[in-house]
N, C-alpha and C positions, 0 to 999 in steps of 0.2 A: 913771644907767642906769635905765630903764622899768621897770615890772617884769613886762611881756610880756617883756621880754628877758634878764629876770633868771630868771624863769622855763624861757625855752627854753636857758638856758646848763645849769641843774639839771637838766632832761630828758634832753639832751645826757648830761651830768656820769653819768646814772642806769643812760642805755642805755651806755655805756663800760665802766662798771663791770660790768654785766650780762653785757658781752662778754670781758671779762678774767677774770671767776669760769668762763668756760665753757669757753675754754680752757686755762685753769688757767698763763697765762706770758704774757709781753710780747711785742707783737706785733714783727715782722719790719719795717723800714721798708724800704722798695724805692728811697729816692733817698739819694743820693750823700753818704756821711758820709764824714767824715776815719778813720782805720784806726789802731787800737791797736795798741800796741808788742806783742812777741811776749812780756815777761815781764806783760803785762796779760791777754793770751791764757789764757796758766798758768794765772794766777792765776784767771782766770775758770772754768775746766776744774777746779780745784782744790776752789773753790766748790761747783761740779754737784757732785763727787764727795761731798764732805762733805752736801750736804743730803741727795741718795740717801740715803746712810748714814743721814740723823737720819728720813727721811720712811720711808726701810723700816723701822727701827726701832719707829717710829710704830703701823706696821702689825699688828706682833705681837702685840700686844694685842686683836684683833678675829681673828675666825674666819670660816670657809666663805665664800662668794664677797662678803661685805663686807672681806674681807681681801686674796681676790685682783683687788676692787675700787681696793683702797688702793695695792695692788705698782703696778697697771698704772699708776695715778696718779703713783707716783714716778717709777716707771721713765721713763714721759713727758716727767713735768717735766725730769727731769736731760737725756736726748736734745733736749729742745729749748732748755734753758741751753747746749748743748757747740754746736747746731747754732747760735745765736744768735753764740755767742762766735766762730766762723768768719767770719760777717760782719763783725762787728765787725772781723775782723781785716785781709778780703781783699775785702770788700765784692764780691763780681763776682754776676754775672747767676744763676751754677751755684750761689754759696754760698747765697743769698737764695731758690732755688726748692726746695736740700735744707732749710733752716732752713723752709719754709712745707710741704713733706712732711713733715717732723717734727711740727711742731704737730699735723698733719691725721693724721699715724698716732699720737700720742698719746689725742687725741680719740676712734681710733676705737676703741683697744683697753681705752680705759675704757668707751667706748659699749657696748663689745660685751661685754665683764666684764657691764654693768648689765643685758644681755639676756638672763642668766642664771637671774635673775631672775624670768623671764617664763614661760612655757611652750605650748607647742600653736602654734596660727596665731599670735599675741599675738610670740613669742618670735621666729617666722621673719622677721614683719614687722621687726621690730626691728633684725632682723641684717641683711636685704638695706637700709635706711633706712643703715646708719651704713656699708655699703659702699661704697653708692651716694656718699653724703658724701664718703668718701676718694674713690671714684673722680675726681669731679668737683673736690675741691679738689687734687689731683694734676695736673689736668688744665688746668687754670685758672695751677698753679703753673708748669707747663711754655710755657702758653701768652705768660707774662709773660716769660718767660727768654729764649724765641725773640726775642720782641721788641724786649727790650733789649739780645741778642746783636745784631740788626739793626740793630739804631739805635748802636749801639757801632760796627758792624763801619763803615756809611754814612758816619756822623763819620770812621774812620779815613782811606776811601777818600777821601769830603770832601777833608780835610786834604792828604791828596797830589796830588788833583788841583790843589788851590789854590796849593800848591807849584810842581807841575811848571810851571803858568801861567805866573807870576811870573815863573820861569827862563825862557821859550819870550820873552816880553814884555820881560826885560832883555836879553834876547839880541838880540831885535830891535834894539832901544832902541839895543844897542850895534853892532849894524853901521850903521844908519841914521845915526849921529854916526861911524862911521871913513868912510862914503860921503861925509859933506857933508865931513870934513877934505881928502878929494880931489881938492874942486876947489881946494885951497890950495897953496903950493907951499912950498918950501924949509923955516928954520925954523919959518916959522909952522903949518905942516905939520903937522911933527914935533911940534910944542908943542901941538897939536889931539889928534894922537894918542895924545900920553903921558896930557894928563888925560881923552880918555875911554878908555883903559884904567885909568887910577886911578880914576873914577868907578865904571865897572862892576863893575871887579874883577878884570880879564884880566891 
């Protein structure tokens, strides 16, 4: 390996990480995984609940708004563990676009705890920026969901069209072979028409 290339794998490697500290949980994948059992579900729900428990815990120890810093941090996390574990479970378009609201209203309620912080023009800026944020990752989440309901729903109708085809096309298929046995006469006829009804399926 180069080590131009070695290089841009660690860059990669640096900005990932960059993005995983900031929203504080593993991202949402939007294609097509296989769906965990319902007692793996539990158990993942189970999980959320217990870390809540140790990460508010955590919290107590800290005071004034580095504290109700830390809550909003847990509380997030565990809503986007429980929102995560849905997908896992049901993978659909709805689950994948609550699990990516979740992340984005985690974000913003830590955002908005740290704008506390702030004060005067400083503070308001602060607040309409991590608004603005949820709004647009809200929106962006919605916008994915339509379109994978689209592209679900197209495949589905796809599917039936290619179906009904098929049938419209053997159906032909089968009167075109009961026509040509017509001009045949007696047994051999008959022996025409048994196997293309055995063929087709009539």
């Amino acid at each position: 390996m180069s080590r131009l290339m070695l290089a841009l794998l660690v860059a990669a490697g640096v900005g990932v990480a960059g993005c995983a500290a900031q929203t504080n949980a593993p991202s949402t994948s939007s294609t097509a995984m296989a769906p965990i059992t319902k007692e793996a579900y539990d158990q993942r729900i189970k999980k959320a609940d217990a870390h809540y428990k140790a990460d508010k815990d955590a919290c107590a120890s800290r005071s004034g708004n580095a504290k109700d810093i830390c809550l909003a941090d847990a509380k997030g996390r565990e809503n986007v563990a429980k929102a995560d574990a849905e997908v896992a479970l049901v993978n659909t378009p709805k689950a994948r676009e609550d699990a990516r609201v979740a992340r984005a209203e985690a974000n913003f309620n830590v955002g908005k705890e740290k704008c506390d912080d702030l004060s005067g023009n400083a503070k308001e800026v602060c607040v309409k920026e991590a608004n603005a944020q949820l709004t647009k990752a809200k929106a962006d989440a919605k916008v994915d969901r339509v379109a994978a309901d689209t592209r679900q729903d197209s495949s589905m109708k796809q599917a039936e069209a290619r179906h009904e085809a098929t049938d419209a096309k053997r159906d032909a298929d089968y009167k075109l072979a009961i026509e040509k046995c017509n001009s045949l006469s007696g047994p051999v006829k008959d022996a025409c028409i048994s196997d293309a009804k055995t063929y087709y399926g009539k």
